[in-house]
C-alpha positions as CSV (number, residue, x, y, z in Angstrom):
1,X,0.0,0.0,0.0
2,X,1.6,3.1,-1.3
3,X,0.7,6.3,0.6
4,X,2.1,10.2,0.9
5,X,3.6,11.5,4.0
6,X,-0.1,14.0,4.9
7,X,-1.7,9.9,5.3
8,X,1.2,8.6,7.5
9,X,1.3,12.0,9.3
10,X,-2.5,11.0,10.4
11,X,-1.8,7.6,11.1
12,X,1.2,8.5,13.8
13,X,-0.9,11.6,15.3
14,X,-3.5,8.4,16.7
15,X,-0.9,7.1,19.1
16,X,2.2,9.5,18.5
17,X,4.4,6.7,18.5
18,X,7.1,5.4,16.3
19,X,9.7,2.7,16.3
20,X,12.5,1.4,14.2
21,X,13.4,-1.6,16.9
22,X,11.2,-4.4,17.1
23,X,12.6,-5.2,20.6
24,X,11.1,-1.6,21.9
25,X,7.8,-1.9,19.7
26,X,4.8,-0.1,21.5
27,X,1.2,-1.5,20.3
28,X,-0.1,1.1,17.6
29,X,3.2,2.7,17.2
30,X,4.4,2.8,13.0
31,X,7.8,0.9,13.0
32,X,10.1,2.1,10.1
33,X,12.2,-0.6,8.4
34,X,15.6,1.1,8.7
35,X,18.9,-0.1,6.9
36,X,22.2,-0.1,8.2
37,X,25.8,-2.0,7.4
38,X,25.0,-4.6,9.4
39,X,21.3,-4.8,9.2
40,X,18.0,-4.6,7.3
41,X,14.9,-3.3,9.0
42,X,12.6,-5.2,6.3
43,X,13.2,-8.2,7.2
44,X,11.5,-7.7,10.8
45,X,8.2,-5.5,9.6
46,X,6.4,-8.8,9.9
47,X,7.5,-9.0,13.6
48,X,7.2,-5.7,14.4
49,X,3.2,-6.0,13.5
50,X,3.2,-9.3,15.5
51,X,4.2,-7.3,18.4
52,X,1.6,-4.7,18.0
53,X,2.5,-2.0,15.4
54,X,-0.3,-0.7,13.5
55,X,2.0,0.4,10.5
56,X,5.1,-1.2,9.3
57,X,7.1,1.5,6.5
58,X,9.3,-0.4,4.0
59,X,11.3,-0.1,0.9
60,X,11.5,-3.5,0.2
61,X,9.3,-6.4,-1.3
62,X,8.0,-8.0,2.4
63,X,5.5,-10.8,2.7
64,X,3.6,-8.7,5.7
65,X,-0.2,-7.6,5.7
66,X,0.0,-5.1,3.3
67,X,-3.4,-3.6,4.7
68,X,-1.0,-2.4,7.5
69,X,2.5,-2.0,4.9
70,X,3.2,1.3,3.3
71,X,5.6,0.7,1.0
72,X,7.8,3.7,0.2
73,X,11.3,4.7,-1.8
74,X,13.2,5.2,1.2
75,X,12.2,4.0,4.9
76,X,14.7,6.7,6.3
77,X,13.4,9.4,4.0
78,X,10.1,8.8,5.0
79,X,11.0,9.0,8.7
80,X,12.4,12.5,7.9
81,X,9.3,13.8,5.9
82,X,7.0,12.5,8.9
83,X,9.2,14.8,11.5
84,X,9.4,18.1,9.3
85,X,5.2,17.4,9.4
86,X,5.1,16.6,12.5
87,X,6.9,19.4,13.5
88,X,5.2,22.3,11.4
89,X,1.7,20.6,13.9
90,X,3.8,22.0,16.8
91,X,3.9,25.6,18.1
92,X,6.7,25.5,20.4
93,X,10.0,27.6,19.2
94,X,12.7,25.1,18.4
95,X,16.2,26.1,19.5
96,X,19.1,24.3,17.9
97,X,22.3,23.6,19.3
98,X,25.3,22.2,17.1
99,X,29.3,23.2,17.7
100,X,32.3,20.8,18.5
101,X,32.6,20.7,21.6
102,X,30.0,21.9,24.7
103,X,26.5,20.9,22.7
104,X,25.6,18.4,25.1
105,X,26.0,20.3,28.4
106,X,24.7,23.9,26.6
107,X,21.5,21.9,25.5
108,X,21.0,20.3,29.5
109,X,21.7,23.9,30.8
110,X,19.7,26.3,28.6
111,X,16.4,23.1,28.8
112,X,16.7,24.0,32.3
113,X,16.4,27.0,32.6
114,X,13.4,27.4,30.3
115,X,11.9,24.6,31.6
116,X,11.7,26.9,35.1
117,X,9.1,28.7,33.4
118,X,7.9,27.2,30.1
119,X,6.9,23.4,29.2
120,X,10.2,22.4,28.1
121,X,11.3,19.2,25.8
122,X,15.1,18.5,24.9
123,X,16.8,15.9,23.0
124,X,17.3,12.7,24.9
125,X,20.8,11.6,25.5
126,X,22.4,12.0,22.2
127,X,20.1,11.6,19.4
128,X,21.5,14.4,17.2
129,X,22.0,12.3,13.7
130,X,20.2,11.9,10.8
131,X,17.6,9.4,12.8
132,X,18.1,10.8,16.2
133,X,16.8,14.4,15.2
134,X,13.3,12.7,13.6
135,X,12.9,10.1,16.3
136,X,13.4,13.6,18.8
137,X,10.7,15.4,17.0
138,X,8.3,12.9,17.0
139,X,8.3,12.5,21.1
140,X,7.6,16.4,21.4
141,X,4.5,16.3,23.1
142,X,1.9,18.8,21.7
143,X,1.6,20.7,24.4
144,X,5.3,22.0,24.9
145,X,6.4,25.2,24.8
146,X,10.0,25.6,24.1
147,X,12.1,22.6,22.2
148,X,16.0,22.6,22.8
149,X,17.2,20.5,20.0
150,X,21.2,19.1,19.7
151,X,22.3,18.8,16.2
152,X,25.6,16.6,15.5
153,X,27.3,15.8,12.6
154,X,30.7,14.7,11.6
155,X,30.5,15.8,7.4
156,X,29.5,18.4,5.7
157,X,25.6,19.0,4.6
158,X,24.8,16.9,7.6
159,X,23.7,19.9,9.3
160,X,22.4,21.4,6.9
161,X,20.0,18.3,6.4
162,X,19.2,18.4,10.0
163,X,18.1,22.2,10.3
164,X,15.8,21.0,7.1
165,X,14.0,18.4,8.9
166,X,14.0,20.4,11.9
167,X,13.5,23.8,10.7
168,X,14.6,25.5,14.1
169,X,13.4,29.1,15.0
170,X,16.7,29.8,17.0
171,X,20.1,28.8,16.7
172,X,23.2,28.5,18.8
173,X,26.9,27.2,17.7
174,X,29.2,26.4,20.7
175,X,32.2,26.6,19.0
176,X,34.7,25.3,16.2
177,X,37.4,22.7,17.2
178,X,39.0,20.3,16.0
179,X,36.5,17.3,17.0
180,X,35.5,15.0,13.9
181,X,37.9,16.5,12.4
182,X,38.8,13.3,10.7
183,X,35.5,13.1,9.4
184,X,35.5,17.1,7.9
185,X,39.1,16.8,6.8
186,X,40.0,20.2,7.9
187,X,39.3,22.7,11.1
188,X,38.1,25.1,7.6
189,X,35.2,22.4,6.5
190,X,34.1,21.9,10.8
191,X,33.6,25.6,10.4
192,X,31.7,25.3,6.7
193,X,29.5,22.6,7.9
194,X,28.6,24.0,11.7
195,X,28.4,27.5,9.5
196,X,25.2,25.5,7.9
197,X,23.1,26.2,10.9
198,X,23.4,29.4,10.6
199,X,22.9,29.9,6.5
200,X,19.5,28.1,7.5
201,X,18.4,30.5,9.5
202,X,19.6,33.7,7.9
203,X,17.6,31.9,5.1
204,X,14.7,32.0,6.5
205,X,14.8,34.9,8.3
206,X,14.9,33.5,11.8
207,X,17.1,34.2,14.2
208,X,20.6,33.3,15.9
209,X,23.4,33.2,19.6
210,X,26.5,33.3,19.7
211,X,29.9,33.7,21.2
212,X,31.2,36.3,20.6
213,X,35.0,35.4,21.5
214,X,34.9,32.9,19.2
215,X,36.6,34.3,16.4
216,X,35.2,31.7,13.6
217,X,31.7,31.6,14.7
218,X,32.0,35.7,15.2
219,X,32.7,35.4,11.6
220,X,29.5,33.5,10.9
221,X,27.1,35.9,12.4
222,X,28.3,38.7,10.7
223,X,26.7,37.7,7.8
224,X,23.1,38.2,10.0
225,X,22.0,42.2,9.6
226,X,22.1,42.4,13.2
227,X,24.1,39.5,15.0
Protein backbone atom coordinates (compact mmCIF):
# COMPACT_ATOMS: atom_id res chain seq x y z
CA UNK A 1 0.00 0.00 0.00
CA UNK A 2 1.57 3.05 -1.26
CA UNK A 3 0.72 6.28 0.65
CA UNK A 4 2.07 10.22 0.90
CA UNK A 5 3.65 11.53 3.95
CA UNK A 6 -0.09 13.96 4.90
CA UNK A 7 -1.74 9.90 5.28
CA UNK A 8 1.18 8.61 7.46
CA UNK A 9 1.31 12.02 9.32
CA UNK A 10 -2.48 11.04 10.39
CA UNK A 11 -1.81 7.58 11.08
CA UNK A 12 1.20 8.54 13.80
CA UNK A 13 -0.86 11.62 15.25
CA UNK A 14 -3.49 8.41 16.73
CA UNK A 15 -0.88 7.13 19.13
CA UNK A 16 2.23 9.48 18.54
CA UNK A 17 4.40 6.74 18.48
CA UNK A 18 7.15 5.36 16.30
CA UNK A 19 9.70 2.70 16.30
CA UNK A 20 12.54 1.37 14.24
CA UNK A 21 13.39 -1.56 16.92
CA UNK A 22 11.21 -4.43 17.11
CA UNK A 23 12.60 -5.21 20.65
CA UNK A 24 11.14 -1.61 21.88
CA UNK A 25 7.76 -1.88 19.70
CA UNK A 26 4.79 -0.08 21.51
CA UNK A 27 1.18 -1.51 20.32
CA UNK A 28 -0.06 1.07 17.64
CA UNK A 29 3.19 2.68 17.22
CA UNK A 30 4.42 2.85 12.98
CA UNK A 31 7.82 0.89 13.03
CA UNK A 32 10.06 2.08 10.11
CA UNK A 33 12.17 -0.55 8.42
CA UNK A 34 15.61 1.09 8.73
CA UNK A 35 18.93 -0.11 6.86
CA UNK A 36 22.24 -0.13 8.20
CA UNK A 37 25.77 -1.98 7.39
CA UNK A 38 25.00 -4.62 9.39
CA UNK A 39 21.29 -4.83 9.15
CA UNK A 40 17.96 -4.63 7.25
CA UNK A 41 14.86 -3.35 8.97
CA UNK A 42 12.58 -5.16 6.26
CA UNK A 43 13.18 -8.24 7.22
CA UNK A 44 11.49 -7.73 10.79
CA UNK A 45 8.25 -5.51 9.61
CA UNK A 46 6.44 -8.82 9.86
CA UNK A 47 7.54 -9.01 13.59
CA UNK A 48 7.18 -5.75 14.36
CA UNK A 49 3.15 -6.02 13.51
CA UNK A 50 3.17 -9.31 15.48
CA UNK A 51 4.15 -7.33 18.35
CA UNK A 52 1.59 -4.74 17.96
CA UNK A 53 2.47 -1.98 15.37
CA UNK A 54 -0.34 -0.69 13.51
CA UNK A 55 1.98 0.42 10.52
CA UNK A 56 5.10 -1.23 9.34
CA UNK A 57 7.14 1.55 6.54
CA UNK A 58 9.29 -0.43 3.95
CA UNK A 59 11.27 -0.06 0.93
CA UNK A 60 11.47 -3.50 0.20
CA UNK A 61 9.26 -6.37 -1.27
CA UNK A 62 7.95 -7.96 2.42
CA UNK A 63 5.47 -10.83 2.73
CA UNK A 64 3.57 -8.67 5.69
CA UNK A 65 -0.24 -7.58 5.71
CA UNK A 66 -0.02 -5.13 3.33
CA UNK A 67 -3.42 -3.60 4.67
CA UNK A 68 -1.00 -2.36 7.49
CA UNK A 69 2.51 -1.97 4.92
CA UNK A 70 3.16 1.28 3.26
CA UNK A 71 5.63 0.70 1.00
CA UNK A 72 7.84 3.74 0.20
CA UNK A 73 11.27 4.75 -1.76
CA UNK A 74 13.21 5.24 1.22
CA UNK A 75 12.20 4.03 4.93
CA UNK A 76 14.67 6.67 6.27
CA UNK A 77 13.38 9.41 4.00
CA UNK A 78 10.08 8.78 5.00
CA UNK A 79 10.95 9.01 8.71
CA UNK A 80 12.45 12.54 7.94
CA UNK A 81 9.31 13.84 5.93
CA UNK A 82 6.96 12.48 8.87
CA UNK A 83 9.19 14.80 11.51
CA UNK A 84 9.38 18.10 9.26
CA UNK A 85 5.25 17.39 9.39
CA UNK A 86 5.07 16.61 12.49
CA UNK A 87 6.87 19.41 13.46
CA UNK A 88 5.16 22.25 11.37
CA UNK A 89 1.75 20.64 13.94
CA UNK A 90 3.83 21.96 16.81
CA UNK A 91 3.94 25.60 18.14
CA UNK A 92 6.69 25.51 20.37
CA UNK A 93 10.02 27.59 19.21
CA UNK A 94 12.73 25.13 18.45
CA UNK A 95 16.19 26.11 19.52
CA UNK A 96 19.07 24.25 17.91
CA UNK A 97 22.34 23.60 19.28
CA UNK A 98 25.29 22.24 17.08
CA UNK A 99 29.34 23.23 17.65
CA UNK A 100 32.28 20.78 18.50
CA UNK A 101 32.58 20.71 21.63
CA UNK A 102 29.97 21.90 24.71
CA UNK A 103 26.48 20.86 22.71
CA UNK A 104 25.58 18.39 25.15
CA UNK A 105 26.01 20.34 28.36
CA UNK A 106 24.65 23.86 26.60
CA UNK A 107 21.50 21.89 25.49
CA UNK A 108 21.00 20.33 29.53
CA UNK A 109 21.70 23.92 30.81
CA UNK A 110 19.74 26.29 28.61
CA UNK A 111 16.35 23.12 28.84
CA UNK A 112 16.70 23.99 32.30
CA UNK A 113 16.39 26.99 32.62
CA UNK A 114 13.44 27.36 30.26
CA UNK A 115 11.89 24.59 31.59
CA UNK A 116 11.70 26.92 35.08
CA UNK A 117 9.13 28.66 33.39
CA UNK A 118 7.90 27.24 30.09
CA UNK A 119 6.86 23.36 29.21
CA UNK A 120 10.22 22.45 28.05
CA UNK A 121 11.28 19.22 25.82
CA UNK A 122 15.06 18.52 24.93
CA UNK A 123 16.84 15.90 22.97
CA UNK A 124 17.25 12.74 24.89
CA UNK A 125 20.75 11.60 25.51
CA UNK A 126 22.42 11.99 22.25
CA UNK A 127 20.09 11.58 19.42
CA UNK A 128 21.49 14.45 17.19
CA UNK A 129 21.97 12.26 13.74
CA UNK A 130 20.16 11.91 10.77
CA UNK A 131 17.60 9.42 12.80
CA UNK A 132 18.08 10.79 16.24
CA UNK A 133 16.78 14.36 15.22
CA UNK A 134 13.32 12.68 13.61
CA UNK A 135 12.90 10.11 16.26
CA UNK A 136 13.44 13.63 18.82
CA UNK A 137 10.71 15.41 17.01
CA UNK A 138 8.30 12.90 16.99
CA UNK A 139 8.26 12.46 21.09
CA UNK A 140 7.57 16.38 21.39
CA UNK A 141 4.51 16.31 23.10
CA UNK A 142 1.90 18.83 21.69
CA UNK A 143 1.56 20.73 24.41
CA UNK A 144 5.29 22.01 24.89
CA UNK A 145 6.43 25.15 24.80
CA UNK A 146 9.97 25.64 24.06
CA UNK A 147 12.13 22.56 22.19
CA UNK A 148 15.95 22.58 22.78
CA UNK A 149 17.19 20.53 19.98
CA UNK A 150 21.22 19.09 19.67
CA UNK A 151 22.26 18.76 16.16
CA UNK A 152 25.56 16.61 15.51
CA UNK A 153 27.32 15.85 12.59
CA UNK A 154 30.67 14.68 11.62
CA UNK A 155 30.49 15.81 7.38
CA UNK A 156 29.55 18.45 5.73
CA UNK A 157 25.63 19.01 4.65
CA UNK A 158 24.84 16.85 7.59
CA UNK A 159 23.69 19.89 9.28
CA UNK A 160 22.42 21.42 6.88
CA UNK A 161 20.04 18.29 6.42
CA UNK A 162 19.22 18.39 10.05
CA UNK A 163 18.10 22.16 10.27
CA UNK A 164 15.83 20.96 7.12
CA UNK A 165 14.04 18.42 8.85
CA UNK A 166 14.02 20.40 11.89
CA UNK A 167 13.51 23.82 10.70
CA UNK A 168 14.55 25.54 14.10
CA UNK A 169 13.43 29.15 15.04
CA UNK A 170 16.74 29.76 17.00
CA UNK A 171 20.08 28.78 16.71
CA UNK A 172 23.25 28.46 18.81
CA UNK A 173 26.90 27.17 17.69
CA UNK A 174 29.17 26.41 20.69
CA UNK A 175 32.21 26.58 19.03
CA UNK A 176 34.65 25.32 16.18
CA UNK A 177 37.44 22.72 17.17
CA UNK A 178 39.02 20.29 15.95
CA UNK A 179 36.49 17.28 16.98
CA UNK A 180 35.47 15.03 13.86
CA UNK A 181 37.94 16.54 12.44
CA UNK A 182 38.78 13.34 10.68
CA UNK A 183 35.45 13.14 9.38
CA UNK A 184 35.50 17.12 7.94
CA UNK A 185 39.11 16.85 6.84
CA UNK A 186 40.01 20.22 7.87
CA UNK A 187 39.31 22.70 11.05
CA UNK A 188 38.14 25.08 7.62
CA UNK A 189 35.17 22.41 6.55
CA UNK A 190 34.12 21.94 10.77
CA UNK A 191 33.58 25.62 10.41
CA UNK A 192 31.74 25.30 6.74
CA UNK A 193 29.48 22.64 7.92
CA UNK A 194 28.56 24.05 11.73
CA UNK A 195 28.36 27.52 9.49
CA UNK A 196 25.23 25.50 7.87
CA UNK A 197 23.09 26.18 10.89
CA UNK A 198 23.35 29.38 10.63
CA UNK A 199 22.92 29.90 6.52
CA UNK A 200 19.53 28.12 7.54
CA UNK A 201 18.40 30.49 9.50
CA UNK A 202 19.59 33.69 7.86
CA UNK A 203 17.64 31.90 5.06
CA UNK A 204 14.70 31.97 6.51
CA UNK A 205 14.76 34.90 8.28
CA UNK A 206 14.93 33.50 11.78
CA UNK A 207 17.14 34.18 14.21
CA UNK A 208 20.63 33.26 15.91
CA UNK A 209 23.39 33.16 19.62
CA UNK A 210 26.46 33.27 19.70
CA UNK A 211 29.94 33.74 21.16
CA UNK A 212 31.22 36.33 20.56
CA UNK A 213 35.00 35.38 21.51
CA UNK A 214 34.89 32.85 19.16
CA UNK A 215 36.57 34.33 16.43
CA UNK A 216 35.19 31.66 13.59
CA UNK A 217 31.65 31.56 14.70
CA UNK A 218 32.02 35.65 15.18
CA UNK A 219 32.71 35.36 11.56
CA UNK A 220 29.53 33.52 10.92
CA UNK A 221 27.08 35.87 12.40
CA UNK A 222 28.34 38.73 10.75
CA UNK A 223 26.71 37.69 7.82
CA UNK A 224 23.07 38.25 9.97
CA UNK A 225 21.98 42.17 9.61
CA UNK A 226 22.14 42.42 13.17
CA UNK A 227 24.07 39.52 15.00
Amino acid sequence: MVHDSKFLLQQFLKSHKVSTDTRKIEAGSIFFALKGGNFNGNLFAQEALDKGAAWVVVDEKTNTDTGKTIQVLDALVALQNLATAYRRTLKAPIIAITGSNGKTTTKELLSKVLGAKFNTFATQGNLNNHIGVPLTLLSVPPDTEMVVLELGANHLHEIELLARISEPDFGLITNVGLDHLEGYGSLENVAKGHSELFYFLLKHNKNIFYKKDDEQVARMATRFPNP
